[in-house]
Backbone bond lengths (Angstrom), bond angles and torsions (degrees), N, CA, C in turn:
res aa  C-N    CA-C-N  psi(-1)  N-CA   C-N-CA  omega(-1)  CA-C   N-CA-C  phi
1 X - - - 1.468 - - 1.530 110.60 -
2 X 1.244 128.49 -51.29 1.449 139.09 163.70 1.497 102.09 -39.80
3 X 1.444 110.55 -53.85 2.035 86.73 -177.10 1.471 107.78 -79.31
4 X 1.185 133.51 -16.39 1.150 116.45 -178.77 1.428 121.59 -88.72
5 X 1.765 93.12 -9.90 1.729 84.85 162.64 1.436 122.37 -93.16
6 X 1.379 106.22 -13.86 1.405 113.12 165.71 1.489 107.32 -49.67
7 X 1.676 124.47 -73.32 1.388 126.59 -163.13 1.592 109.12 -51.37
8 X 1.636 114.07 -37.63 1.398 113.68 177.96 1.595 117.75 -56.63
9 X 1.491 119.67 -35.69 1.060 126.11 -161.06 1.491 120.06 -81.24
10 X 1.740 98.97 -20.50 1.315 102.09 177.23 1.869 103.83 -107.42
11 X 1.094 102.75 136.68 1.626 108.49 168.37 1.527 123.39 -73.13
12 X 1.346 111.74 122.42 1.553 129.88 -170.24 1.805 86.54 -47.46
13 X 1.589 101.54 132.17 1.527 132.41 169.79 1.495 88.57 -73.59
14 X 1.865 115.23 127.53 1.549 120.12 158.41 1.355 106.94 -107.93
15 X 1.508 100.58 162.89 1.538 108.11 -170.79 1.595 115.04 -122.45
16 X 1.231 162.16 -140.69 1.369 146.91 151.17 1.855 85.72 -170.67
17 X 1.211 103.16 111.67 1.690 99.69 176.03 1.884 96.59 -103.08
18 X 1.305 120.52 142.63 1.134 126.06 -173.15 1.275 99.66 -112.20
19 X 1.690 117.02 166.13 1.346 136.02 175.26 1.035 145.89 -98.40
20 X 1.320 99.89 15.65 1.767 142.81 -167.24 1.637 108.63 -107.67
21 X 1.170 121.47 -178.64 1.117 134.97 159.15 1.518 121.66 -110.15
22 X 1.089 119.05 153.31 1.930 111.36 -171.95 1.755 95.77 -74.75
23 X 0.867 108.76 153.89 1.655 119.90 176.26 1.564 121.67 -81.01
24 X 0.713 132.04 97.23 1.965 138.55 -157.27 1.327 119.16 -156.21
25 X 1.297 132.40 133.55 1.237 118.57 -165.78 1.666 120.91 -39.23
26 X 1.499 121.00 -34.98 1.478 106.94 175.77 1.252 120.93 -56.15
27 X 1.428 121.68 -32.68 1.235 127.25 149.95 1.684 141.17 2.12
28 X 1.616 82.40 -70.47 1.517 102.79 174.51 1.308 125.21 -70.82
29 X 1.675 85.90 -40.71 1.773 102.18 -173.30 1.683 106.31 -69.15
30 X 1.207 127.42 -10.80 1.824 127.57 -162.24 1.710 80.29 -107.67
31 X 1.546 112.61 -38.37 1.974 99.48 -164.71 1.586 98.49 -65.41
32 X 1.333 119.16 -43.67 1.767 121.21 -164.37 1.588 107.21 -72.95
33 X 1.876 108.30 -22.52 1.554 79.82 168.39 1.539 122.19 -115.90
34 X 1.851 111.50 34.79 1.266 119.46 165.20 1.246 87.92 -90.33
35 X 1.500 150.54 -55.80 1.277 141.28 -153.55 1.329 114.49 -84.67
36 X 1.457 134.53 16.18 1.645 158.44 -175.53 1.624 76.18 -126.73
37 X 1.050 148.28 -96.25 1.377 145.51 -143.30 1.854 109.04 -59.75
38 X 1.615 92.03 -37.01 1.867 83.95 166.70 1.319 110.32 -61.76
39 X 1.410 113.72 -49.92 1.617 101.50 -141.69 2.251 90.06 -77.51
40 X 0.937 117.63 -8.45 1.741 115.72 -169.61 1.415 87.30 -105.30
41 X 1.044 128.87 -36.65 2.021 105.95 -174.99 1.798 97.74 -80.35
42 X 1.282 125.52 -39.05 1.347 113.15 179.64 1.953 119.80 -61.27
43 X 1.526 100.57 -34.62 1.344 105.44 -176.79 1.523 105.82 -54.40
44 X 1.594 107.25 -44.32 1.509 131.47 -137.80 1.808 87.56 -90.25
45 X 1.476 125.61 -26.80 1.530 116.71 179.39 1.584 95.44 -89.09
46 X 1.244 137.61 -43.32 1.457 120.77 -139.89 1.967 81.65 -78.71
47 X 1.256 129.78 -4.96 1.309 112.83 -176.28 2.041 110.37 -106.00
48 X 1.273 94.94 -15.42 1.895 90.71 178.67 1.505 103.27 -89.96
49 X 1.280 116.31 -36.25 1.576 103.13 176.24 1.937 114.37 -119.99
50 X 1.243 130.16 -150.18 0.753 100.86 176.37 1.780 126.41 -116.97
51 X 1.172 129.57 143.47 1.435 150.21 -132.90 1.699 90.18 -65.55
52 X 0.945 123.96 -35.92 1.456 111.49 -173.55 1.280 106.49 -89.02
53 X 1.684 139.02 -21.46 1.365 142.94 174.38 1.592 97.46 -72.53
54 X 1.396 123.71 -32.82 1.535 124.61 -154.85 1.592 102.45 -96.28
55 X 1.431 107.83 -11.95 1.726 118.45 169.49 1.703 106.71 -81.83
56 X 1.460 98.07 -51.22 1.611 99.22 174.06 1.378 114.34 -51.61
57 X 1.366 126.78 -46.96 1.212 110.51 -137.28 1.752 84.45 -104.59
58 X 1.623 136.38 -23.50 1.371 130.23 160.56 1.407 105.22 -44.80
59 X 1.433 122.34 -51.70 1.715 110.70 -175.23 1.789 108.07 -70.98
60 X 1.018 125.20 -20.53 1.493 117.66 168.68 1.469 124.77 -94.33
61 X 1.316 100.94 15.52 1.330 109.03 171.51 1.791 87.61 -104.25
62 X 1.035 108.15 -48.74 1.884 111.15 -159.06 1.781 104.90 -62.70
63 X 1.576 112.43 -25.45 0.968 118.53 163.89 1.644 128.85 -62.61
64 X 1.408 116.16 -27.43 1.256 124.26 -160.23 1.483 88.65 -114.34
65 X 1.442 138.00 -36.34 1.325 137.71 153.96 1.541 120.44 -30.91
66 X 1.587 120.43 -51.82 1.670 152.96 172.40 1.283 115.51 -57.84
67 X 1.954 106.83 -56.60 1.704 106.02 166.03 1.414 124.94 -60.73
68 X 1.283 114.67 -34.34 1.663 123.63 168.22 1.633 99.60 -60.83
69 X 0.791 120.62 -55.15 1.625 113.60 -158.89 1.831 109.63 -60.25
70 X 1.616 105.12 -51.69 1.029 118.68 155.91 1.394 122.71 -30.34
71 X 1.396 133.67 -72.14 1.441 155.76 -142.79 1.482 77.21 -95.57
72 X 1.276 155.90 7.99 1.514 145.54 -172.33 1.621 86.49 -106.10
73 X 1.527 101.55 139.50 1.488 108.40 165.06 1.555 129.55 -87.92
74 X 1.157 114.45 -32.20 1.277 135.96 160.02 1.673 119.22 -114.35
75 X 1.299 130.27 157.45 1.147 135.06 146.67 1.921 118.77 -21.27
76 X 1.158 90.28 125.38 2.122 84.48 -173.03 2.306 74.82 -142.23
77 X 0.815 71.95 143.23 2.055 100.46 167.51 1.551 118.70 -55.16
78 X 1.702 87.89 -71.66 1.385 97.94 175.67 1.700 121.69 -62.46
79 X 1.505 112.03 -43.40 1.601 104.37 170.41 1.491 112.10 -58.47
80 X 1.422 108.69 -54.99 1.604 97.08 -167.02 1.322 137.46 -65.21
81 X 1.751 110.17 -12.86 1.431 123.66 160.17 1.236 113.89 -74.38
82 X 1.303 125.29 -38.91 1.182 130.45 167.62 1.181 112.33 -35.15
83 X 0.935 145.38 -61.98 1.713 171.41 -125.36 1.619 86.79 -114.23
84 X 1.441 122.62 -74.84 1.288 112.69 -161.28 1.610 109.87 -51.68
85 X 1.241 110.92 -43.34 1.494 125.28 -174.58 1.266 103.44 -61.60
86 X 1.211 147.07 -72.04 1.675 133.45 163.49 1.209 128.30 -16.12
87 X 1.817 119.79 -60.84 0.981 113.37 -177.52 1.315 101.46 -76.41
88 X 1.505 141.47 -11.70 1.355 134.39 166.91 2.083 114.81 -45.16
89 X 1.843 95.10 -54.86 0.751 99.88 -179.79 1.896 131.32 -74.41
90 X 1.196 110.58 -35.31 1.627 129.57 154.79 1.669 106.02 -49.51
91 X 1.390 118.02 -54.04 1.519 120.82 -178.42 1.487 102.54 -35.49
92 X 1.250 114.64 -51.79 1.735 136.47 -161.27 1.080 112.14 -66.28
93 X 1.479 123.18 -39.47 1.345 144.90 158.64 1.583 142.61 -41.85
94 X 1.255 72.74 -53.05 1.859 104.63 173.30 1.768 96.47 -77.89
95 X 1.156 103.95 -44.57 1.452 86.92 -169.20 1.634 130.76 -84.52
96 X 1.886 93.74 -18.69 1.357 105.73 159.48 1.415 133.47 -81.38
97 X 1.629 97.18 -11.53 2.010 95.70 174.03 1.383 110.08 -80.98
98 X 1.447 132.21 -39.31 1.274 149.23 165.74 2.161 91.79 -37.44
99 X 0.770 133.94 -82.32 1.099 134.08 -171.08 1.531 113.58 -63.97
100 X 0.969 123.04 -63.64 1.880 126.22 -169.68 1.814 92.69 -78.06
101 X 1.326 130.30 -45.05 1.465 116.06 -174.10 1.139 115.43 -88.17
102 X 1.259 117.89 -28.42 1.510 124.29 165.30 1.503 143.45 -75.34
103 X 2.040 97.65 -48.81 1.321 94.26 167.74 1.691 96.56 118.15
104 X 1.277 102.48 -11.18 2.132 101.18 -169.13 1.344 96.84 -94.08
105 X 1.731 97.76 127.33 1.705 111.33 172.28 1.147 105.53 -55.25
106 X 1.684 91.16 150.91 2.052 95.71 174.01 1.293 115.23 -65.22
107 X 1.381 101.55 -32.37 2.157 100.36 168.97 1.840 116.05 -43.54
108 X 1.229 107.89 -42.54 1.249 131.39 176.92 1.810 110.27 -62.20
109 X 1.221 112.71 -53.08 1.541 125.90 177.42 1.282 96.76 -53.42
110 X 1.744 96.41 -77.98 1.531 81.41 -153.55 1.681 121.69 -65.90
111 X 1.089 116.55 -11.34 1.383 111.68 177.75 1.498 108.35 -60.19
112 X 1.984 117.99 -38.14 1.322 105.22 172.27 1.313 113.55 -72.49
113 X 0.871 137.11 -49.20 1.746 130.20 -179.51 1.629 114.24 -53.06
114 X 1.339 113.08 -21.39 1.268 104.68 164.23 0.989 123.98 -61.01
115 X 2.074 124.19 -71.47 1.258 124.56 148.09 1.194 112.20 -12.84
116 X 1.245 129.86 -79.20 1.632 124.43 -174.49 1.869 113.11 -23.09
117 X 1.338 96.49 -56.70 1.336 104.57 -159.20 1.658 97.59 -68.57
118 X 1.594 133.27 -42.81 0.910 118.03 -159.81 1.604 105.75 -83.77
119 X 1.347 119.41 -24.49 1.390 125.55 163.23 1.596 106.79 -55.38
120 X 0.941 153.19 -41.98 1.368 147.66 154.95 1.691 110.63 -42.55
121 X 1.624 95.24 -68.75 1.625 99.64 -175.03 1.798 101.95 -31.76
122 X 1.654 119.36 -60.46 1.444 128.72 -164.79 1.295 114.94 -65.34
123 X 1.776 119.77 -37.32 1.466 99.36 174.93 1.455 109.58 -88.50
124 X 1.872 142.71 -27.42 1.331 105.50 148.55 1.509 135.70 -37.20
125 X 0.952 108.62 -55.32 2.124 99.67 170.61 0.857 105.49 -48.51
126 X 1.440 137.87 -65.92 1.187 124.25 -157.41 1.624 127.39 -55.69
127 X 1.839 94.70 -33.44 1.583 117.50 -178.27 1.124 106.37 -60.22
128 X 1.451 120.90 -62.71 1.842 148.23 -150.42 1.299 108.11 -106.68
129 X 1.429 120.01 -27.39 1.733 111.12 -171.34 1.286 121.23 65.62
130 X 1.230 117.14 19.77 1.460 107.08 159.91 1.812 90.40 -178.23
131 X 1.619 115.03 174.09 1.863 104.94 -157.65 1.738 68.75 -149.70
132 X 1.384 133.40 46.56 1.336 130.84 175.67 1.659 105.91 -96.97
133 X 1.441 118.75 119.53 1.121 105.05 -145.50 2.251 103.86 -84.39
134 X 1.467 90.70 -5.94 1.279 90.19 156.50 1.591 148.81 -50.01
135 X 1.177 96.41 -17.87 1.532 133.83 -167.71 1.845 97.19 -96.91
136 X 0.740 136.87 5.53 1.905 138.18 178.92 1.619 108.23 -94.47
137 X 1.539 95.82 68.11 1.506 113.61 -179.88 1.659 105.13 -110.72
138 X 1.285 116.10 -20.38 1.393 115.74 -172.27 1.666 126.10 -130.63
139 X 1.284 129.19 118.14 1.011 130.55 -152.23 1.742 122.32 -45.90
140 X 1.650 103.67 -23.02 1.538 89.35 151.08 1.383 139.76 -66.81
141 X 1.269 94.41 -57.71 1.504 93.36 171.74 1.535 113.04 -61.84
142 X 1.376 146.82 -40.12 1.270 128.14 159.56 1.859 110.67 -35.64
143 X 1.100 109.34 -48.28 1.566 101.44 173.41 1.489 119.42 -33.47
144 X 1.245 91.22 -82.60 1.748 119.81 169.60 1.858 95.53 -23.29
145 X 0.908 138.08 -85.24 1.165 149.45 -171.26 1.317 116.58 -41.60
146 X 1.373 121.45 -42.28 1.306 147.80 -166.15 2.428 90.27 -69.20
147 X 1.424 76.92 -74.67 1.485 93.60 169.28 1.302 131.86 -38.02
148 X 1.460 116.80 -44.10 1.506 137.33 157.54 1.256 116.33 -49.37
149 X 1.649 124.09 -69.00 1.071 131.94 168.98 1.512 112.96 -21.59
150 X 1.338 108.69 -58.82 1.431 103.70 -157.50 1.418 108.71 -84.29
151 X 1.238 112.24 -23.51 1.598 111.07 170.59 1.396 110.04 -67.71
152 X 1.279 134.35 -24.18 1.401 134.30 168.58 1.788 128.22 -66.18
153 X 1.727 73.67 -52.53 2.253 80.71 154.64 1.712 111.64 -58.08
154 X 0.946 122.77 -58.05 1.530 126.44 -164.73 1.859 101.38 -53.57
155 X 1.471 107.73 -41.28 1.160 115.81 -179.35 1.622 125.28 -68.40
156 X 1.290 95.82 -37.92 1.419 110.88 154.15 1.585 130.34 -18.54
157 X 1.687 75.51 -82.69 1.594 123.24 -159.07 1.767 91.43 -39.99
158 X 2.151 96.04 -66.25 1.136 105.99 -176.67 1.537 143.56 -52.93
159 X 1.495 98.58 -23.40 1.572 111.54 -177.36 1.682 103.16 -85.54
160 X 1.690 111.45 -42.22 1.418 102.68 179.15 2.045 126.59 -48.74
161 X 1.604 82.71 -42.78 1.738 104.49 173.14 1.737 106.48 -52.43
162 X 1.418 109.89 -41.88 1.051 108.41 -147.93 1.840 94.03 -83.89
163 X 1.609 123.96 -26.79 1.206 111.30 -167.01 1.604 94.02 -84.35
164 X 0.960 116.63 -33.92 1.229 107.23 -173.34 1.592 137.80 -87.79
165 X 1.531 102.69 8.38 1.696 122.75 -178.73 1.556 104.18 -124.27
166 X 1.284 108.81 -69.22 1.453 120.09 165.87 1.452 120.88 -46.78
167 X 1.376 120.49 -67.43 1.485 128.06 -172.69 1.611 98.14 -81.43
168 X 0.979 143.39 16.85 1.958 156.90 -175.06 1.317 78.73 18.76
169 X 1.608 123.25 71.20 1.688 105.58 157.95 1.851 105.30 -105.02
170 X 1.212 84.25 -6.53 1.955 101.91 179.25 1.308 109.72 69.34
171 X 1.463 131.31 -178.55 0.811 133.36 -162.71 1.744 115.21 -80.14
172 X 1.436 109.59 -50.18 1.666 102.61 -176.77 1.522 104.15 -61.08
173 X 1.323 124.37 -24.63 1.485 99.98 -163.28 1.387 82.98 -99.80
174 X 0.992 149.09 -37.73 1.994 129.42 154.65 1.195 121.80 -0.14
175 X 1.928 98.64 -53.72 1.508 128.02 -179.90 1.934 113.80 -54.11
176 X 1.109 97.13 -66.30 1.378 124.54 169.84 2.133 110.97 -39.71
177 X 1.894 99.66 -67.68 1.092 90.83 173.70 1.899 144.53 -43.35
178 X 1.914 82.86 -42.84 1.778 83.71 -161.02 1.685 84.43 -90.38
179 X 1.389 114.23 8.66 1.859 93.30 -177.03 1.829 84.47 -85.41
180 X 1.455 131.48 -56.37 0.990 108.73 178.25 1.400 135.57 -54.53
181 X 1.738 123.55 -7.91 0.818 133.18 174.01 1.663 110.62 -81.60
182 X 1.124 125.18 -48.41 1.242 131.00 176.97 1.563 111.87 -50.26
183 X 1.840 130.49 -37.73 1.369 121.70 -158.50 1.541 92.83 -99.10
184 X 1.442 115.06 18.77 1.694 102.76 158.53 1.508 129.03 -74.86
185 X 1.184 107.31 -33.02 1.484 136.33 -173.52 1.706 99.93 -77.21
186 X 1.300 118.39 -50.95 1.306 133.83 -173.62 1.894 102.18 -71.34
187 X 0.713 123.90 -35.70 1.761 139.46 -168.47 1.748 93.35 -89.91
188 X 0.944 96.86 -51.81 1.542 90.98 -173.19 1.220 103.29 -82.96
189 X 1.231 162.34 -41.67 1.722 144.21 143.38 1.108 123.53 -34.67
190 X 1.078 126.48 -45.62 1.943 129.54 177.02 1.993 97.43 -83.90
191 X 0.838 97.47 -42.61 1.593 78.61 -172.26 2.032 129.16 -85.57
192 X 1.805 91.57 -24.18 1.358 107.48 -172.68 1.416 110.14 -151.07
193 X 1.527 100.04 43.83 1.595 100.99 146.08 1.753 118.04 69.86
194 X 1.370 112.34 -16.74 1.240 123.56 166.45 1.546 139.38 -29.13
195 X 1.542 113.99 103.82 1.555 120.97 -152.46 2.065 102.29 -33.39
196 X 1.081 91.57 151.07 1.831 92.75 -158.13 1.396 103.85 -98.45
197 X 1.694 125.03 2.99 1.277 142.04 -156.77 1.663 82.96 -94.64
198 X 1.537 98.20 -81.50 1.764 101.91 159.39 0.979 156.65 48.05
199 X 1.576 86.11 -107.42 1.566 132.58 -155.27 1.489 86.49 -85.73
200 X 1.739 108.65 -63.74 1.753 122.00 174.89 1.634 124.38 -23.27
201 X 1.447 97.25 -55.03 1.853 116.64 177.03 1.175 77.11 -57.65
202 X 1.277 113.41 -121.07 1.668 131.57 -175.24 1.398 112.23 30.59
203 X 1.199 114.10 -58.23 1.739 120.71 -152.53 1.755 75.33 -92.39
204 X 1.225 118.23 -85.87 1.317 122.28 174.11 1.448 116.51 21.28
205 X 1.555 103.71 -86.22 1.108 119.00 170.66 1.756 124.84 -40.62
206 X 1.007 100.67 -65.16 1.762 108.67 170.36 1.022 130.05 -70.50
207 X 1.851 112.31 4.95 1.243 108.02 150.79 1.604 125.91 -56.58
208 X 1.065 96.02 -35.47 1.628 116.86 -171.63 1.770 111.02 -69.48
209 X 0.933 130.23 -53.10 1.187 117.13 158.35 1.611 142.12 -48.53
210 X 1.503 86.96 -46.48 1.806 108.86 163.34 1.349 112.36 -64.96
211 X 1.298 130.58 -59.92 1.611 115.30 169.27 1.760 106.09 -51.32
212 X 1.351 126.28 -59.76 1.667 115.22 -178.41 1.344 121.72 -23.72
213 X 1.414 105.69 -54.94 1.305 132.91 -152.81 2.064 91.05 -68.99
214 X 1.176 97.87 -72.45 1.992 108.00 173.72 1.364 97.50 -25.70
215 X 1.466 110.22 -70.67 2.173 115.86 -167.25 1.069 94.27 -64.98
216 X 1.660 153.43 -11.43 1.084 97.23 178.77 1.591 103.23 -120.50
217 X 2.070 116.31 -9.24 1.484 91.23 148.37 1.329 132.96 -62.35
218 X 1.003 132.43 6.54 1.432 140.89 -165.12 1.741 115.04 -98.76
219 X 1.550 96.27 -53.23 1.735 119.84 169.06 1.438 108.06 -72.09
220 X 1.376 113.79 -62.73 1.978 102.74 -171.62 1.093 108.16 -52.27
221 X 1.097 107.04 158.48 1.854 159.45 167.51 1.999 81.20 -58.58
222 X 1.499 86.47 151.24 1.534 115.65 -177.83 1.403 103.33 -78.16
223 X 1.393 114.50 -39.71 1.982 106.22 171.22 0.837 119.19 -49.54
224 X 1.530 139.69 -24.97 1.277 143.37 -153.40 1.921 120.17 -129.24
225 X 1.620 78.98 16.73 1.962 93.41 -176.64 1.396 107.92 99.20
226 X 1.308 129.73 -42.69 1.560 122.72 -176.13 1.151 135.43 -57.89
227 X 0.958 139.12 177.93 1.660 161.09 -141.25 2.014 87.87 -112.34
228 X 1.278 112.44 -38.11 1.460 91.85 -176.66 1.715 121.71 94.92
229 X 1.813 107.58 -5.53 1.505 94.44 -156.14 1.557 99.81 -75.96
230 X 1.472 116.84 -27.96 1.785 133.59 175.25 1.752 87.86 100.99
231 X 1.313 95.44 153.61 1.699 137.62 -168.25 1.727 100.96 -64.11
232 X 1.387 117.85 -22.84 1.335 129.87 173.03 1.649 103.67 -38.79
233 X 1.827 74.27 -81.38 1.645 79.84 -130.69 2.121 78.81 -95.40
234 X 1.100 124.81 44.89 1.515 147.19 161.79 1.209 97.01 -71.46
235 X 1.635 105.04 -68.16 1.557 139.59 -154.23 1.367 88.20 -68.61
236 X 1.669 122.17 -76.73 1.055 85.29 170.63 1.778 166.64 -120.85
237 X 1.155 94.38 47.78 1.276 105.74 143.96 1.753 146.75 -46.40
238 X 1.654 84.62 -55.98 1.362 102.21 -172.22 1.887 101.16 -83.31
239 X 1.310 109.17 7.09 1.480 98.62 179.19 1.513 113.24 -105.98
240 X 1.499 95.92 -39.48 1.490 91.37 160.05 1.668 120.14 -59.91
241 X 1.158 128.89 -26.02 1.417 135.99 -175.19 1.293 99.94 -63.04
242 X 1.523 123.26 -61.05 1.377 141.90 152.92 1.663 120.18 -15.03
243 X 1.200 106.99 -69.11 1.532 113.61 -176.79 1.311 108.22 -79.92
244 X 1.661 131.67 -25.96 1.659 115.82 161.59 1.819 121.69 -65.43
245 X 1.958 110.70 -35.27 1.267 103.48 176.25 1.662 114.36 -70.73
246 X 1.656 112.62 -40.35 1.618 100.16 171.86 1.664 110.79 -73.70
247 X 0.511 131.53 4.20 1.917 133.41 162.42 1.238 110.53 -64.51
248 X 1.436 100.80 -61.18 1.823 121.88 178.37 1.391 104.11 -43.10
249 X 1.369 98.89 -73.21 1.945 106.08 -175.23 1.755 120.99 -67.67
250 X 1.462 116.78 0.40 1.275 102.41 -170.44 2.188 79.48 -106.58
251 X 1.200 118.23 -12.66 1.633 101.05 -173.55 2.318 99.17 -104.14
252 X 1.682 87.47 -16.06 1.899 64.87 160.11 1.592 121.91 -125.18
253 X 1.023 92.87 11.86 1.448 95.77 172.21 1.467 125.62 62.68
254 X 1.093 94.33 27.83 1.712 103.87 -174.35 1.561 123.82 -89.03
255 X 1.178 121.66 15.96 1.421 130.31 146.25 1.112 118.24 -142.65
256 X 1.485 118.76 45.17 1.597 111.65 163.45 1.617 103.23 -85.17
257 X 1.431 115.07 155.89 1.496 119.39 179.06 1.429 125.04 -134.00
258 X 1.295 98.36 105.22 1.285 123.05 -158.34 1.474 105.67 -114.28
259 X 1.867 114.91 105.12 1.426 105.37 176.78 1.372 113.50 -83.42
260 X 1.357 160.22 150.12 1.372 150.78 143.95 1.366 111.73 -103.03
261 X 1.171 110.32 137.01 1.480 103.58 -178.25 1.804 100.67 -139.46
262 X 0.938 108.80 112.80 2.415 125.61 157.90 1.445 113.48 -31.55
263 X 0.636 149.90 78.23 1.402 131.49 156.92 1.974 116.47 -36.96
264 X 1.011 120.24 150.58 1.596 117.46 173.18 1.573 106.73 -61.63
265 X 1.531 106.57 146.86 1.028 103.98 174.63 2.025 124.39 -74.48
C-alpha cells in the first residue's frame, strides 16, 4: 500500500522526443555539406545519365528518404540526413529544370521560391502557432517542415545561380557574399538578443546557397571561375565527409533533442 501510494502521489514525468536535431555547431557544419553535396551530386547525375531519368529517380529517392523519416519514432542521424540530403539534391533539380528546361531567369526563380517559402512559413503559423523547430513532435507539423525545407533548398539553389551567372559575381565571391550574409543572423543572436526563431530561418536558408556556391567553385571548369576539380569526385568527397560527420553523431548522440519535463509532486 505504501508503494502504491507513493506512485499515486507523484505525477507520471512526460517527455516530448522531437524529429529534428538539437542545433549546435555540428549542426551547421553536416547542413552546409548536405547542401555542397546536393548542389555537386545533382549537377554531376543530370550529366552521366540522362537528366530526365536523374530528376525521376532524385524524386524517388527523396520519397523513400521522407517515408523513413516519417516511419522514424524519434530523431535518428542517419534518417534525417538522409532526407535532408535528397531534398538537397531534388532542391537542385527543381530549380535547374525550371531554368535550363524551361527558360525562367533565376531572378524569376528565385523570387518564386521565395514566395513559396514564405507561403509555407504563413500557413505553418497559422496552422501550429509557432514555426519553432523544436516543436516537430507531430506528424503535421513534421509535414509543414518537411515542405519548408524544400522550398528553402529550391530557394537557395536559385539565388546562388542567380548571383553568380546573372549578377557575374561568380562563384568565389558568391562564396564570400552569402558567408557575409549568413553571420548577420548569427551576430545578431549571440550579440543582441535577436528572436532565435528568426535568426534560425535566416541562416537556414543561406546555408543553401553558401554550400552551392563552395560545390560548385570547387567542381567547375576554370572557364567558368572554378577550381576545376569536376562534380565527380566533389560529390565524392563531400559524401564521404557526410557519412563520417553522421557516423559521429548517430554513435554520440550529441544532437539528439530530448525535452523532459517533472510535473510537481
Amino acid at each position: 500500500m505504501a508503494v502504491e501510494h507513493h506512485r499515486t502521489a507523484h505525477r507520471v514525468a512526460w517527455q516530448t522526443v522531437t524529429k529534428v536535431p538539437q542545433i549546435a555547431a555540428i549542426f551547421w557544419v553536416v547542413k552546409l555539406l548536405t547542401t555542397a553535396l546536393g548542389e555537386a551530386a545533382a549537377d554531376y547525375s543530370v550529366v552521366v545519365i540522362n537528366p530526365y531519368i536523374a530528376v525521376i529517380g532524385g524524386f524517388l529517392l527523396l520519397l523513400v528518404a521522407l517515408t523513413l523519416q516519417f516511419r522514424a519514432k524519434e530523431y535518428r542521424p542517419a534518417t534525417y540526413w538522409f532526407a535532408v540530403a535528397m531534398v538537397a539534391v531534388f532542391g537542385t533539380m527543381a530549380a535547374d529544370v525550371l531554368h535550363i528546361q524551361f527558360g525562367v531567369p533565376y531572378v524569376v526563380s528565385t523570387i518564386f521560391f521565395a514566395v513559396s517559402m514564405l507561403v509555407m512559413f504563413g500557413l505553418w503559423y497559422k496552422v501550429e502557432g509557432t514555426l519553432s523547430i523544436h516543436s516537430i513532435h507531430t506528424p503535421r507539423r513534421e509535414a509543414f517542415y518537411w515542405l519548408t525545407i524544400m522550398a528553402t533548398f529550391a530557394l537557395g539553389t536559385a539565388a546562388g545561380d542567380m548571383t553568380a551567372m546573372t549578377l557575374n559575381l561568380g562563384y568565389f565571391d558568391s562564396i564570400l557574399l552569402f558567408g557575409v550574409l549568413i553571420a548577420i543572423p548569427a551576430v545578431a543572436y549571440w550579440l543582441f538578443n535577436a528572436n532565435a526563431i528568426l535568426t534560425f530561418w535566416c541562416a537556414y536558408v543561406l546555408t543553401r546557397p553558401l554550400g552551392a556556391s563552395v560545390a560548385d567553385w570547387l567542381g567547375k571548369p576554370h572557364s567558368i571561375g572554378g577550381m576545376g576539380y569536376g562534380d565527380s569526385l566533389v560529390t565524392l568527397v563531400l559524401t564521404t565527409l557526410l557519412v563520417i560527420a553522421v557516423g559521429y553523431l548517430a554513435v554520440s548522440h550529441g544532437d539528439s533533442q530530448r525535452r523532459i519535463a517533472s510535473k510537481s509532486h
